[in-house]
KELO-593925 format. One record per residue (C-alpha): x, y, z. Coordinates in pm, 1 decimal, decimal comma. Example, Ala and Ser with C-alpha at 12.3 -4.5 7.8 and 13.67 -1.06 7.14 Angstrom:
REM residues 2
[[1230,0; -450,0; 780,0]]
[[1367,0; -106,0; 714,0]]
This chain:
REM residues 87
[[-720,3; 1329,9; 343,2]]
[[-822,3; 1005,5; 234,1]]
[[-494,2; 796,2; 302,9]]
[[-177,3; 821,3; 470,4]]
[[27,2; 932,6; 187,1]]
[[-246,4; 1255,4; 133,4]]
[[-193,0; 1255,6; -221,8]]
[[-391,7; 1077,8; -505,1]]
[[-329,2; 700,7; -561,3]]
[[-284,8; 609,3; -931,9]]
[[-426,2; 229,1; -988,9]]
[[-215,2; -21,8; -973,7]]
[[27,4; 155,2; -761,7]]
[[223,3; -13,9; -549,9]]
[[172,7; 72,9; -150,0]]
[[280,3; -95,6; 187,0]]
[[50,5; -169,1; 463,3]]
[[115,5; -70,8; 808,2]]
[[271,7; -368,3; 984,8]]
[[-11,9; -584,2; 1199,2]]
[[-265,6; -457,8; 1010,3]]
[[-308,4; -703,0; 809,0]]
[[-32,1; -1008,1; 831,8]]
[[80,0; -972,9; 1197,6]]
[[340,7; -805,7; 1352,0]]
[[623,1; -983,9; 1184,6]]
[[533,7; -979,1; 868,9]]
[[802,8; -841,1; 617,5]]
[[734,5; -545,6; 334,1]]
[[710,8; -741,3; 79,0]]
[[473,2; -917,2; 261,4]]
[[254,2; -620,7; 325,3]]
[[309,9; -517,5; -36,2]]
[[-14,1; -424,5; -251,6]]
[[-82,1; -292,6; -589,3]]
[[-414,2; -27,6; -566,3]]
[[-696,4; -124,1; -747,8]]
[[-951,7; 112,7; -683,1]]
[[-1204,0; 259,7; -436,4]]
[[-1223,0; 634,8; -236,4]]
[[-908,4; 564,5; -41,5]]
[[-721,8; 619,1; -378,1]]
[[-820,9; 999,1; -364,6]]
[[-685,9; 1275,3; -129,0]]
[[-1011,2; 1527,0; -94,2]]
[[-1279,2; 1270,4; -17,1]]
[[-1427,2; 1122,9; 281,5]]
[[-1450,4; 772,5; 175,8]]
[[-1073,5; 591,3; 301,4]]
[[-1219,5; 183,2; 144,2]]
[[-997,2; 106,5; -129,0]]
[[-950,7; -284,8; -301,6]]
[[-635,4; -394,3; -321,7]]
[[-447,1; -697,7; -443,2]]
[[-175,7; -856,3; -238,2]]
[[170,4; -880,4; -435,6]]
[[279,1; -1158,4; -223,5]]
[[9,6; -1432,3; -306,8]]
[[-297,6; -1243,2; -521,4]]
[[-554,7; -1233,2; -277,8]]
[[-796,6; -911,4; -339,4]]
[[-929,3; -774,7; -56,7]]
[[-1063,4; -398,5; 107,1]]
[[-871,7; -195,7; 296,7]]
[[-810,5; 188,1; 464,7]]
[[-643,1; 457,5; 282,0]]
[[-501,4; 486,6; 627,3]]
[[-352,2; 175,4; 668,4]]
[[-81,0; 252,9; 409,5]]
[[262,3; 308,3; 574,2]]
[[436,4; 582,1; 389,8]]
[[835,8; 552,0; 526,7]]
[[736,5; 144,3; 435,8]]
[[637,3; 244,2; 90,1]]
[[873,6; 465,0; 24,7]]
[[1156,2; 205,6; 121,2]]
[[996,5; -55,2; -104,3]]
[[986,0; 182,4; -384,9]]
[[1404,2; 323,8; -284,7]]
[[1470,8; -32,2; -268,1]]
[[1308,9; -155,3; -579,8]]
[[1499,1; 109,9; -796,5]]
[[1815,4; 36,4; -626,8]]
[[2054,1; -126,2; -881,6]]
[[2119,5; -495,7; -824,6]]
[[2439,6; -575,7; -712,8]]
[[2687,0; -807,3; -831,2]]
């Protein structure tokens, strides 16, 4: 298992970072938000957990863990993104 969700990451998917990993402790989802971009974290049956990612919130590419995705984080971005908006 090559990242917290143990499945395979598609590029350009949208994950969450665990919180203080990389923006501190009070840093919000969206802020912690990051689109995939490549690297052996992506994959669930390899050893390799560095992946490149780009930050939604301001652009910035850098590396990070396959394990530093938060799944019940991602999975609220994605419930909440598909959510209709309300009037």
């Amino acid at each position: 298992m090559a990242n917290s969700l143990n499945r395979q990451l598609a590029v350009d998917e949208i994950v969450v970072l665990t919180s203080g990993v990389w923006c501190g402790s009070g840093s919000t989802i969206d802020d912690r938000a990051v689109r995939v971009k490549g690297g052996f974290g992506m994959f669930a049956e390899t050893s390799g957990a560095a992946m490149w990612v780009e930050f939604l919130s301001d652009g910035e590419k850098t590396h990070a863990s396959g394990y530093d995705i938060d799944p019940e984080d991602t999975a609220a971005y994605h419930s909440r993104r598909a959510a209709p908006v309300q009037p």
